[in-house]
N, C-alpha and C positions, 0 to 999 in steps of 0.2 A: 448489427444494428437493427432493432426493432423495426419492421414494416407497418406504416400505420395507412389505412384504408380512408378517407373523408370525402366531402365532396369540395369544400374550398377552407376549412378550416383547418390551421395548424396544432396539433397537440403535441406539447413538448412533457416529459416526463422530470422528473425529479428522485430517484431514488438509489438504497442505499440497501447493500445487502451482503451476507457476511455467508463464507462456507462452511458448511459441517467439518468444526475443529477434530485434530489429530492429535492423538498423544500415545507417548507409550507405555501408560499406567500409572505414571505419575499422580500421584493425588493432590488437585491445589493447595492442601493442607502443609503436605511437604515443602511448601514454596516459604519459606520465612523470608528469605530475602534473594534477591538475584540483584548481577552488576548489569549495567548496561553498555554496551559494545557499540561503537561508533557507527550508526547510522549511514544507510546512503541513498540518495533520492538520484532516481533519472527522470528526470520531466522535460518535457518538448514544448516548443513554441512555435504555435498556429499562426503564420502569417498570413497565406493567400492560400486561396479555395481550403480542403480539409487535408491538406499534408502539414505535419510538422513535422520539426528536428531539433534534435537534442539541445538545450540551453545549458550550459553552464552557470552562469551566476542565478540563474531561476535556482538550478537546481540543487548549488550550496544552501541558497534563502530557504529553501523547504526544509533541507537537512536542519538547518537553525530551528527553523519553525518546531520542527517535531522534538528536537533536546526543549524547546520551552511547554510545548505539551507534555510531555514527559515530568516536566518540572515541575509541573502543577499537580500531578496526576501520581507521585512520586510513593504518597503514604499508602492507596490502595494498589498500586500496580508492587507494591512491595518491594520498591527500588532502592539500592544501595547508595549510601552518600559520596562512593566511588565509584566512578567511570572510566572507562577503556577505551583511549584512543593512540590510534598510531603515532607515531614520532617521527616518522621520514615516508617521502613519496615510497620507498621499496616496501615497507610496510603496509600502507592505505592499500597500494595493488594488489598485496597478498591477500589481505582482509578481505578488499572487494570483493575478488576473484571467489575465494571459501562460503561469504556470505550468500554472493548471485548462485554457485552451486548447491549449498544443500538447503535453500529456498525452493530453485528448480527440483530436487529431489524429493522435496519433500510435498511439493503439489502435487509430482505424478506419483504418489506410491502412500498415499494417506492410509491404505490397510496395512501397510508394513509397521512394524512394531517396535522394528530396532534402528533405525537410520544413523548411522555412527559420525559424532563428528568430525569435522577434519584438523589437521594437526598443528596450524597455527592457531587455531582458536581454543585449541586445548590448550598450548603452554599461555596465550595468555590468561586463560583460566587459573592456573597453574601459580603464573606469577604474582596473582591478585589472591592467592587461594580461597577460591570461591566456585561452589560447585555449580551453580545455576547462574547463567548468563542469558540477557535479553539482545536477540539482533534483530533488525529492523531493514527492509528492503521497502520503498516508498517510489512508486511507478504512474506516471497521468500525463495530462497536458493541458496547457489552457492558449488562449487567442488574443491575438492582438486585440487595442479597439478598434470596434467597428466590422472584425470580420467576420463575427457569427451572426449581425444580424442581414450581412449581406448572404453568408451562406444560406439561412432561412429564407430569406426572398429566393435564391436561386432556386429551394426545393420547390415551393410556391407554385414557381412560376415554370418548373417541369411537370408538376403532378398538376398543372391544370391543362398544359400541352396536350398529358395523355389524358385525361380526363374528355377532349375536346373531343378525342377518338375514341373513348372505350366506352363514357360515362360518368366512369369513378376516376377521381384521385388518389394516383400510388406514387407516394415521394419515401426518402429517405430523410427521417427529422433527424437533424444536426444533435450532435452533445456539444455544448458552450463548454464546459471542460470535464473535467477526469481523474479520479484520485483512489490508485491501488494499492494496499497496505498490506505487505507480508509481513506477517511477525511469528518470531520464534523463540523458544526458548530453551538454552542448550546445556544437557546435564552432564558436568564434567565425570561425575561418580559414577553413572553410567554408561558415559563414552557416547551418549545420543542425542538425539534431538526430544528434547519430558513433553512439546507441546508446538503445535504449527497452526495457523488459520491467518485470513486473509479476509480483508472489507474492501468491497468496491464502491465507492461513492459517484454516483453520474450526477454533468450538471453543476457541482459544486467545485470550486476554485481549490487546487491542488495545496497550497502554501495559505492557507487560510486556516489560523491557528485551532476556531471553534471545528473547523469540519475533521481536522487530524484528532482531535480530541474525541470527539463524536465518536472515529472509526476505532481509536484505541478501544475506548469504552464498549462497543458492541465485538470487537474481536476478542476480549477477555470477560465478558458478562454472564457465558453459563460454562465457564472454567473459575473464575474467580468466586462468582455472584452477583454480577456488576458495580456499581460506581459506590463509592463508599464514602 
């Protein structure tokens, strides 16, 4: 979390920022169409002081949220009029499980070229026969009311503590919430992952349809060309 230096005034930040995409030579050209693979969001809820914990129904809402960005977003993201979702709890697990892995894989090893994918997301590639699939991991958190403007007075009223002693005010300014967006693109022809990157949104409300759209949009804008 950003250290911010003042003498009694709060600056809160707002911004939104996307990492140097990975691919492995795929040319967006090649992309005519891809299906999209069922979504999973883990989002927390800020009750007291800055710890959260995992929400459920936050966190199916968000998964909704982003099939309706998605939906809007359908003709330039060059999405299929079919989608791929599990049919029983042993499935959704398996799916989970493949997704959160070659997400993690694919953050830590963005120079690698070939990241292979794994074997349930093949057959259901497979069953759809369709070579390019979209997966989506969606990671934040947001606050009850009322407790981020309590946690800003809390920093307030530390960094003038030490302020009292040092001089200066050194607080840590709160994030009101949080919203991280892995997205992938998995080539069954090739057996890999054609395209990885990720938008982190601070500040802005996790399950908030304009801001998921927003991060879609800047995570595909200089692999696609942006919004169309």
């Amino acid at each position: 979390m950003k250290r911010i230096f003042v003498l009694w005034i709060v600056l809160l930040s707002t911004s939104c920022s996307s990492s140097k995409f990975f691919t492995s030579g795929v040319q967006s050209y090649e992309i005519n169409e891809m299906i999209k693979i069922e979504p999973f969001s883990y989002i927390s809820l800020i009750e007291r002081g800055n710890r959260g914990s995992y929400d459920n129904s936050i966190s199916q809402y968000s998964e909704t949220v982003i099939n309706e960005a998605l939906k809007s977003l359908r003709k330039s993201l060059r999405l299929s009029s079919e989608e791929i979702y599990s049919i029983d709890d042993l499935e959704r697990s398996e799916l989970e499980q493949e997704i959160d892995f070659l997400m993690s894989l694919a953050e830590r090893n963005k120079k690698k070229h070939n990241i292979e994918i794994t074997p349930f997301i093949e057959l259901l590639l497979d069953e759809y026969d369709q070579r390019f699939g979209l997966i989506i991991l969606h990671e934040g958190f947001t606050r009850v009311k009322g407790n981020y403007g309590r946690q800003v007075a809390k920093a307030i009223g530390l960094g003038l503590l030490t302020g009292v002693a040092t001089g200066v005010s050194v607080y840590n300014s709160p994030q009101k919430a949080s919203s991280t967006l892995h997205v992938a693109i998995v080539d069954n022809k090739e057996k890999n992952i054609a395209f990885y990157n990720k938008s982190i949104l601070q500040n802005k409300e996790p399950t908030e349809i304009e801001n998921i759209k927003k991060q879609l949009i800047i995570v595909f804008e200089k692999y696609f060309g942006g919004k169309r």
